[in-house]
N, C-alpha and C positions, 0 to 999 in steps of 0.2 A: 166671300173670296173675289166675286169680281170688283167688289167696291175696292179690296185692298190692291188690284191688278190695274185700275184705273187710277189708282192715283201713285203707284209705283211707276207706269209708265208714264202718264204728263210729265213727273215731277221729271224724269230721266231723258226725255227726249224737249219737254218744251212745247209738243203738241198736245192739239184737246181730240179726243174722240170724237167720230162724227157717228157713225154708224152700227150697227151692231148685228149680224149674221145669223141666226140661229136654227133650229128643227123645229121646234116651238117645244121643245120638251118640260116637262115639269119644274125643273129649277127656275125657266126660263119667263114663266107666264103665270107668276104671282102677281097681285097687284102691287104689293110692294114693291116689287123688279119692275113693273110699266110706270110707276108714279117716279120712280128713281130715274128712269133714261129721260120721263115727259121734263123733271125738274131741270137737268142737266145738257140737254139739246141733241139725246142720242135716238138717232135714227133705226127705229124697226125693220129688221126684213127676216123674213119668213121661207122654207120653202116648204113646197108642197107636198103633202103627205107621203111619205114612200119614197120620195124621189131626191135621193142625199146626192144626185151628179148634178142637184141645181148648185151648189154648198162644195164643187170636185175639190177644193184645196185642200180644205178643213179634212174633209171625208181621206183624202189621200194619203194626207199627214199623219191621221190616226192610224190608217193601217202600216206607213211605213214604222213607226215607231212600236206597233202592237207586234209585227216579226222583226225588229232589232231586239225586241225583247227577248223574245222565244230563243233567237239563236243566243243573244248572249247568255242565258239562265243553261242551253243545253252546252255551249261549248266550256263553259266555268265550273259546269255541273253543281251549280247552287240551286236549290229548294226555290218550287213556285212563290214561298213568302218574302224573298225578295224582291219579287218585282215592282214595285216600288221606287227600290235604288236603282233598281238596273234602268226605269223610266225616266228617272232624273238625272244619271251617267248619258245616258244615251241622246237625250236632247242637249244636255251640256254640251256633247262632242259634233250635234249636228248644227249645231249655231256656230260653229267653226269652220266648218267644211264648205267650199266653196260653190256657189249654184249657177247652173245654169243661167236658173231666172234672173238671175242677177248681174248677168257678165262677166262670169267669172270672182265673184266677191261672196264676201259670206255674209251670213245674217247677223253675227254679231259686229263687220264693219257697218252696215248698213244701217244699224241700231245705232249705234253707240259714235259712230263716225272716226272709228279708230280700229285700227288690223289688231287680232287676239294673240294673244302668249300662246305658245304651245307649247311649254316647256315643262309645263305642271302634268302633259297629257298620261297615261299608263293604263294597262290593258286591264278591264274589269275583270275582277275576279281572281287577281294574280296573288300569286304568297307575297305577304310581306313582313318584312321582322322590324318591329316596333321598339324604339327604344324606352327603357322601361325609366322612369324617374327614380330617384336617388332617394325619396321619400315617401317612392310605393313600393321600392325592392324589399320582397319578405325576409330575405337574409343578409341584408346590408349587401355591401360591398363584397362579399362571400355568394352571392347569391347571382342568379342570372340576369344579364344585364337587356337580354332581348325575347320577346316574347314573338310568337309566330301567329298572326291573322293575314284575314282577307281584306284585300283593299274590296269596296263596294260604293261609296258617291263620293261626289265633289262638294264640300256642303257648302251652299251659301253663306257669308258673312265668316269665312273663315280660312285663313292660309294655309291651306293643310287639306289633309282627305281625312275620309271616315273610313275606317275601320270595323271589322268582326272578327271577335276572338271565338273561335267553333268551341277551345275548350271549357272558358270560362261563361261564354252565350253575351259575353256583353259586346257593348259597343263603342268606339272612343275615338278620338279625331288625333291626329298627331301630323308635324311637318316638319320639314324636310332644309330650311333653312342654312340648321349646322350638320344636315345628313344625315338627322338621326331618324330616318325612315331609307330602309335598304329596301329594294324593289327587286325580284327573279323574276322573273318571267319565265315559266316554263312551257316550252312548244316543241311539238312531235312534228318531224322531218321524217318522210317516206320516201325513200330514194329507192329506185330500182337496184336490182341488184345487176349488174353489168359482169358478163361474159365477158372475158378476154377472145378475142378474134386475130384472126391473122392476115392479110392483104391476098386479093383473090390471085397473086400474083404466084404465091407462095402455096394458097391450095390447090390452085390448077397444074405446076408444074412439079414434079417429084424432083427427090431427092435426088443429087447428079451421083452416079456411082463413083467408086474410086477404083483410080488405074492403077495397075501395078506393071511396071516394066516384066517383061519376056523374060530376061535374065536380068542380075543383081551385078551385071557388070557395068554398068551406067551409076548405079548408087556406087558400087565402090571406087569408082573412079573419084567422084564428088566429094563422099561425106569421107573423113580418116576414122569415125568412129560412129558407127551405128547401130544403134540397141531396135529392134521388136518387141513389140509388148509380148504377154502370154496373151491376152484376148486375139480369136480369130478374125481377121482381117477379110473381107471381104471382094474378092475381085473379079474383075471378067467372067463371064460364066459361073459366078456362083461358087468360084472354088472359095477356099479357106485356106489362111498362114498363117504359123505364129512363131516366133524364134524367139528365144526368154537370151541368149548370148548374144555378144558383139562379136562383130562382125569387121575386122581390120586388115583381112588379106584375101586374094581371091581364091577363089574355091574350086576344087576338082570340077570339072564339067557333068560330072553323076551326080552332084549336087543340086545342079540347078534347079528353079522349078519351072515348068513349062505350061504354059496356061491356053487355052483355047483360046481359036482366032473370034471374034466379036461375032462374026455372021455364023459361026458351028454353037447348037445348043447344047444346054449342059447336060452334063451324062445324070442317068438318072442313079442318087443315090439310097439302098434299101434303108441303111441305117447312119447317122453319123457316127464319126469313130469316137472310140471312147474315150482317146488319149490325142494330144493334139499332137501336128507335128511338128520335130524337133531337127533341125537341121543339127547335124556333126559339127563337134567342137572345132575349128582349122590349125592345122600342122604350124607347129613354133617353128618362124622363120629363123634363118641362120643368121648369124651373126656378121653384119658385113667389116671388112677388113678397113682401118685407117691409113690413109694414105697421108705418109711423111715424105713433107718439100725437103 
């Protein structure tokens, strides 16, 4: 693997290897692997036993990439045997992301000496409905035309993602070219649930009572036709009114109602009544005479 990773990357950048970093681990310190770096002009370096903060990039790398993993396996809720895909999704999408180290730039400008497409990107692990070939559909054209998997890598050497069908357990690449991979993205949204409230202006001051004129001589002056509900009315001191008739002439004075002055409090009542009150129908006025010019 490293011989095939050395000469993937000369061939792709144009540079030669100088050096070469390692723990000294087993893979590492064959003589084969030391006659290979002696032949080649690659520089040894070592660190010292236990101590992976001589090596911090390498060492950081790996753990940032060992919890991309984890969370993406628990937020997709895919099986630990994918990780795998998810280690190869997840470095795909960090050779994009732009670093610090860098200025602001990403590692795959830095590589490659050209800004990356993002237009391929999509969330691992997401449903996606595959379109099925015309000469894999089991019922012809009678048959269903889209199959439902898991997107899970970006595969190298190819324009298109990979796929996992959970029903059938296989696996299969498909792109998106003339559309024929549809992408959901399903994501849960937690919103509080929000109280209606009212302005402290409106809880601190009560309701303004309503006034009722002394006498209903001022209304009839005003209104020529005035209906009372049957609902009792509330006024001044607490009394109660309610007049279900109109009201179009004025009234004997033993009609009125008389309501307490704002500073007298209200009389205390045992019960209310049972029946509300009804003011007297008023006397059909007389017919007045026309006068002829």
């Amino acid at each position: 693997m490293f011989k095939q990773f050395k000469a993937w990357a000369e061939n792709l950048t144009g540079e030669r290897m100088g050096s070469l970093r390692d723990d000294k681990g087993g893979e590492y310190m064959s003589r084969e692997f030391e006659a290979f770096c002696i032949d080649h002009g690659i520089q040894r370096q070592h660190t010292v036993r236990n101590r992976p903060q001589q090596n911090g990039i390498a060492e950081r790398a790996n753990r940032t990439i060992e919890e991309g993993i984890i969370f993406m396996l628990y937020k997709s809720g895919m099986p630990p045997s994918f990780w795998g895909e998810a280690m190869a999704s997840f470095i795909h999408v960090s050779n994009r992301v732009t670093s610090s180290s860098l200025q602001g730039a990403t590692s795959y400008e830095a590589f490659y000496g050209s800004k990356p497409d993002l237009s391929h990107l999509h969330v691992w692990g997401c449903t996606a409905y595959i379109l099925i070939q015309k000469d894999k559909q089991p019922l012809g054209s009678l048959g269903a035309h889209m199959e439902k998997c898991i997107f899970i890598e970006y595969p190298q050497g190819y324009k298109g993602w990979k796929f996992y069908n959970p029903l059938t357990k296989q696996v299969l690449i498909s792109e998106c070219a003339d559309f024929n991979v549809h992408f959901f993205m399903y994501q849960k949204h937690s919103a509080p649930q929000l109280q209606p409230t009212r302005p402290e202006s409106l809880l601190e001051s009560p309701t303004p009572p309503v006034h009722l004129p002394t006498t209903l001589d001022s209304v009839l002056d005003d209104c020529d036709d005035l209906e009372l509900s049957q609902q009792p009315v509330h006024g001044e001191g607490g009394s109660t009114v309610s007049d279900q008739s109109s009201v179009h002439h004025e009234m004997p004075p033993s009609t009125y109602l008389l309501l307490p002055p704002p500073s007298a409090s209200p009389p205390a009542l045992a019960s209310p009544p049972s029946t509300p009150l009804i003011a007297p129908a008023p006397p059909t006025p007389p017919a007045r005479p026309h006068s002829v010019h």
